[in-house]
N, CA, C and O of each residue as an XYZ file, in Angstrom:
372
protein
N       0.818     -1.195      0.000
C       0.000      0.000      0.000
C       0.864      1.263      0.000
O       0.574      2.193     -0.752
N       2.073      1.331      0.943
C       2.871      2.361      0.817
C       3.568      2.419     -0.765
O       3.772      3.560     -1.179
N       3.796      1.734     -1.314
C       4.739      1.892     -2.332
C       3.476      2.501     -3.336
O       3.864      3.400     -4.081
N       2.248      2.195     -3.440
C       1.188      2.620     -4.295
C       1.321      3.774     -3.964
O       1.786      4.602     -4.748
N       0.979      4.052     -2.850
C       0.528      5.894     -2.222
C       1.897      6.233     -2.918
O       1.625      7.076     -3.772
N       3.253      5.960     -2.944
C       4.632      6.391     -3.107
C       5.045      6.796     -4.693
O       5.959      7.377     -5.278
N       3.981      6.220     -4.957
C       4.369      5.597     -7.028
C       2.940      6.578     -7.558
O       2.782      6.595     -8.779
N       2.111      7.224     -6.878
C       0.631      7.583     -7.119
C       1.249      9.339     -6.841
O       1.090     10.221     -7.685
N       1.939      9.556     -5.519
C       2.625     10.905     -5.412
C       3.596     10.795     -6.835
O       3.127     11.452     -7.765
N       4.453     10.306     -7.043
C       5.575     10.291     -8.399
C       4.483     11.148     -9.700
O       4.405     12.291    -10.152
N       3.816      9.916     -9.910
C       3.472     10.056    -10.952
C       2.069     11.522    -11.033
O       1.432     11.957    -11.993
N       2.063     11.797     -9.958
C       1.635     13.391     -9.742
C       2.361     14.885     -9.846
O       2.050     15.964    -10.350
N       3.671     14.286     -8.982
C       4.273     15.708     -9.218
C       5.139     15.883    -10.445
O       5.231     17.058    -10.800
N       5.819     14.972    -11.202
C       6.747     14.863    -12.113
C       6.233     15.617    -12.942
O       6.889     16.640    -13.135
N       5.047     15.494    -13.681
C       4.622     16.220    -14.796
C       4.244     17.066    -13.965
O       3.142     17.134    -14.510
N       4.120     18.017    -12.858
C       4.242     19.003    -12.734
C       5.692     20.016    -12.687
O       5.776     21.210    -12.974
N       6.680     19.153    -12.258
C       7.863     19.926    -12.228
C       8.194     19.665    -13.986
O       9.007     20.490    -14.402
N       7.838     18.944    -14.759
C       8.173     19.219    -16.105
C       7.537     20.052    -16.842
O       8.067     20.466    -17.874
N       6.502     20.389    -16.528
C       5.966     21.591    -16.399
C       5.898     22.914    -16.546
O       5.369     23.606    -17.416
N       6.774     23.298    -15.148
C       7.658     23.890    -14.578
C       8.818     24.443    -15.452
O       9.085     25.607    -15.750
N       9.196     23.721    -15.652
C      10.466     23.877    -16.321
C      10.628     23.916    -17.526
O      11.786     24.115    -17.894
N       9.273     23.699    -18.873
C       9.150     24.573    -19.580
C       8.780     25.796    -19.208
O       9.383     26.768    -19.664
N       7.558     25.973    -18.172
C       6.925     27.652    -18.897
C       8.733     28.379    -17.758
O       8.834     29.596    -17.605
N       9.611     27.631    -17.288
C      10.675     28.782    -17.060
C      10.942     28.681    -18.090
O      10.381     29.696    -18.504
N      11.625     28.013    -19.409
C      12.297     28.081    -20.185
C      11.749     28.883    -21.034
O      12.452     29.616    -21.730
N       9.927     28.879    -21.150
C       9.868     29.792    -21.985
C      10.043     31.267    -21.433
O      10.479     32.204    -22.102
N       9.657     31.328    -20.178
C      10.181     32.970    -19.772
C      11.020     33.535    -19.676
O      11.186     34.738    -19.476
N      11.958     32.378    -19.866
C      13.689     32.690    -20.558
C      14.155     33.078    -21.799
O      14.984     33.956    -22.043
N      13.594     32.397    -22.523
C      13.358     32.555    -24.456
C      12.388     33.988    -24.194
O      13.071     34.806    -24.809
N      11.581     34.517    -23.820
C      10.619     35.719    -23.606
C      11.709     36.437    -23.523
O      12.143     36.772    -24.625
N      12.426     36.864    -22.445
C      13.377     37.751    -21.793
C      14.534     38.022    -22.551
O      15.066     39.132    -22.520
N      15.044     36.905    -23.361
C      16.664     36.880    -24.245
C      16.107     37.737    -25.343
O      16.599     38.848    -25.540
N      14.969     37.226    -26.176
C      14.515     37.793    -27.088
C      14.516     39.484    -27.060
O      15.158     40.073    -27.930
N      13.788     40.231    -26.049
C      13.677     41.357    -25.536
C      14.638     41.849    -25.613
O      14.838     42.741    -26.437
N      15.596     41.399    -24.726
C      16.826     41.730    -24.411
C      17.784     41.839    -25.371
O      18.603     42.732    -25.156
N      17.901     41.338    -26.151
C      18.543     41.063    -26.944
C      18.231     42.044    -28.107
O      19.203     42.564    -28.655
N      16.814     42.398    -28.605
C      16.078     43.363    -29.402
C      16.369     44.899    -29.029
O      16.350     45.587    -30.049
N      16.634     45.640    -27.855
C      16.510     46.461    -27.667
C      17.799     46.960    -27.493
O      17.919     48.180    -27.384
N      19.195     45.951    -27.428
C      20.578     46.735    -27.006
C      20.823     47.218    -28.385
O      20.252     46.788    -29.387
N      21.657     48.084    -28.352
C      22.179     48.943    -29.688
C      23.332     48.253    -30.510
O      23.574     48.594    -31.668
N      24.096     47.171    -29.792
C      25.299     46.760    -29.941
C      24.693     45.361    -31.087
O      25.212     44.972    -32.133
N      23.230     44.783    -30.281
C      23.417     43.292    -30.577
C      22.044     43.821    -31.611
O      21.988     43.106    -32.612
N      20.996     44.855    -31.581
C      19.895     44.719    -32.489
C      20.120     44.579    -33.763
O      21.324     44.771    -33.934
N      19.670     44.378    -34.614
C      19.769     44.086    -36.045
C      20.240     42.512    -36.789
O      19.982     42.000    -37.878
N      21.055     42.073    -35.587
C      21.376     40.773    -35.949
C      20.322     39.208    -35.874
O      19.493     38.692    -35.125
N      20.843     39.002    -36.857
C      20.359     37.745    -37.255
C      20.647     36.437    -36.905
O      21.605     35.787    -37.326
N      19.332     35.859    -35.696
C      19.993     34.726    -34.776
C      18.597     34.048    -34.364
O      17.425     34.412    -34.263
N      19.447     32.694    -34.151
C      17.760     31.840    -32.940
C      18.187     31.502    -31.837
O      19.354     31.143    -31.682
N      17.242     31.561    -30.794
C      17.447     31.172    -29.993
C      16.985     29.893    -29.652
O      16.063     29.387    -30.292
N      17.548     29.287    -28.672
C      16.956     28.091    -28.019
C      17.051     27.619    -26.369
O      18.210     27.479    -25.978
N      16.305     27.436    -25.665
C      16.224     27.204    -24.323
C      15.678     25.855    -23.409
O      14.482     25.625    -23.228
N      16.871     24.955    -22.836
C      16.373     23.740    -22.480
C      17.013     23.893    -21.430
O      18.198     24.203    -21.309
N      15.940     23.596    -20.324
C      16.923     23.900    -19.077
C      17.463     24.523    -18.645
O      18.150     24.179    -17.684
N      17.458     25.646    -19.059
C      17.990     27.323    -18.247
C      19.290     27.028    -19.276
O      20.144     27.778    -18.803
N      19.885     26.370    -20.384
C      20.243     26.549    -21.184
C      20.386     26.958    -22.411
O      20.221     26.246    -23.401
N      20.798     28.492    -22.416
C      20.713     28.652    -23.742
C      21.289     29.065    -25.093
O      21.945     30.096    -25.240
N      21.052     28.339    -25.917
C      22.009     28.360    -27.153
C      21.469     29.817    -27.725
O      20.475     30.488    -27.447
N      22.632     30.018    -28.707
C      22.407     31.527    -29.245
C      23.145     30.979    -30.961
O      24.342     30.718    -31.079
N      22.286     30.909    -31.966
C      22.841     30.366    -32.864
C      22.612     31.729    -34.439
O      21.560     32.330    -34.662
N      23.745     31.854    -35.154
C      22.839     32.876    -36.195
C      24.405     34.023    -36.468
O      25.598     33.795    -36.268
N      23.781     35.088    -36.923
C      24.723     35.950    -37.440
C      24.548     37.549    -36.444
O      23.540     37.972    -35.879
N      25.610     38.017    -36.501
C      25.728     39.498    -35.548
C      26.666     40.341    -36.509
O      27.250     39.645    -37.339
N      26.911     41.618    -36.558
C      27.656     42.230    -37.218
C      29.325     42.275    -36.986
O      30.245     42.293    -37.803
N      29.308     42.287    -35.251
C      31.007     42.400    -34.844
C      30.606     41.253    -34.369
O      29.574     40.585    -34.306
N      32.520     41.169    -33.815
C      32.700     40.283    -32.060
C      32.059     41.194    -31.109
O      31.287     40.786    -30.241
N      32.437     42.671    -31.296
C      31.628     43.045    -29.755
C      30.123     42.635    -29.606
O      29.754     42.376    -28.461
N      29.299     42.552    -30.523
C      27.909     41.943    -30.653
C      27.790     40.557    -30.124
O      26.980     40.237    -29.254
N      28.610     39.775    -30.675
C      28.669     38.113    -30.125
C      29.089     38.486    -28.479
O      28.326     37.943    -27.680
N      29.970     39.165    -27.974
C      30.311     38.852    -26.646
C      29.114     39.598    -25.956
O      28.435     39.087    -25.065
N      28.950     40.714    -26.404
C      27.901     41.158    -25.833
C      26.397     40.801    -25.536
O      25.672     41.258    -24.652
N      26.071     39.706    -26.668
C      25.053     38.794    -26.793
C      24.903     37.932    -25.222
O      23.963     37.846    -24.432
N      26.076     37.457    -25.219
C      26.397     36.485    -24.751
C      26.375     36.963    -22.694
O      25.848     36.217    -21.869
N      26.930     38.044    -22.395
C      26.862     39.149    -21.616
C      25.495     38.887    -20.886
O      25.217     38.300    -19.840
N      24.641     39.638    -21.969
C      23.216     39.920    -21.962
C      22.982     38.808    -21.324
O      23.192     38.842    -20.112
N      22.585     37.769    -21.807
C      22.112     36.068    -21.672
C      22.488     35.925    -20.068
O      21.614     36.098    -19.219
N      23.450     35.694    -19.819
C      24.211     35.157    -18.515
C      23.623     35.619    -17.862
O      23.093     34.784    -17.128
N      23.131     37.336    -17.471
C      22.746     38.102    -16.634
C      20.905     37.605    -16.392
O      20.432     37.963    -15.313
N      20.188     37.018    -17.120
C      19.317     36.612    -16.981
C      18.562     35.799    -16.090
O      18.411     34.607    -16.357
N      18.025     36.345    -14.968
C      17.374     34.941    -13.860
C      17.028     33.464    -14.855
O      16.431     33.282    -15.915
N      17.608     32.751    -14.071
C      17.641     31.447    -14.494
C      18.209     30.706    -15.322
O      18.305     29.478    -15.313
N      18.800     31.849    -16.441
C      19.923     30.967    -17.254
C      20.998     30.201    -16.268
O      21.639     30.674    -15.329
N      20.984     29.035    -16.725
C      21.928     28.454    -15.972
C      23.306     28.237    -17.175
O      24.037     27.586    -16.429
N      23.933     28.325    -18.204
C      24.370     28.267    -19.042
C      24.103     29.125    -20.694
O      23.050     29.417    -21.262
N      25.486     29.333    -21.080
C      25.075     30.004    -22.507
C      25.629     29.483    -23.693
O      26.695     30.042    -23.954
N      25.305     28.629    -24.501
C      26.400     28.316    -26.290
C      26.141     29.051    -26.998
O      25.176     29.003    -27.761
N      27.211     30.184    -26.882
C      27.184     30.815    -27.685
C      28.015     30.417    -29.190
O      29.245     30.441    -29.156
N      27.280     30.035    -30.566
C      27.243     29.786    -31.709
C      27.042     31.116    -32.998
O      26.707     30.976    -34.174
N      27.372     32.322    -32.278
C      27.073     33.268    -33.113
C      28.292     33.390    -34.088
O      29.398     32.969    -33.749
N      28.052     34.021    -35.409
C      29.172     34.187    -36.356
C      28.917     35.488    -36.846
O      27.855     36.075    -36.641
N      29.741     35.892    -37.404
C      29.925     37.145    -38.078
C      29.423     37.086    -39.453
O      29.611     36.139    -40.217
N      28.633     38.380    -39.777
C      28.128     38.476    -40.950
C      29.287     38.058    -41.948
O      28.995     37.090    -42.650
N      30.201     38.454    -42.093
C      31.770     38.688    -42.586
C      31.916     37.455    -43.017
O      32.284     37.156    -44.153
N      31.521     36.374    -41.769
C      32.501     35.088    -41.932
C      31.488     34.215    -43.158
O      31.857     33.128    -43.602
């Protein structure tokens, strides 16, 4: 009976903490986006994002390096990013 009640809690909260941990990821992807739109250094560039786990990739084109580091800057400073891959390239390259 305990292991039922034990296996009946599991299979209750799990899909709630998975859950969870999209709508953070999406309020992470919300926030980079923003953020990312409005600096002077990084706007105009051409990039996707992606967010799994407070991880997030930054993939696409920017005009300089100061844009890529600065991208990258931005991101980190974000509640909940827990990580950043940054994959950005230069229009140039």
């Amino acid at each position: 009976m305990r292991t039922v009640s034990l296996m009946l809690i599991f299979v209750l909260i799990v899909p709630l903490l998975v859950a969870q941990t999209k709508s953070s990821d999406d309020k992470i992807y919300n926030e980079v986006r923003e953020k990312l739109a409005v600096d002077a250094d990084v706007r105009g560039a051409a990039f996707d994002v992606d967010v799994k786990n407070g991880t997030v990739t930054l993939r696409g084109k920017v005009h300089t390096l100061k844009a890529k580091e600065k991208a990258e800057k931005i991101v980190k400073k974000i509640k909940g990013v827990v990580s950043v891959d940054n994959h950005l390239t230069l229009f140039s390259d």
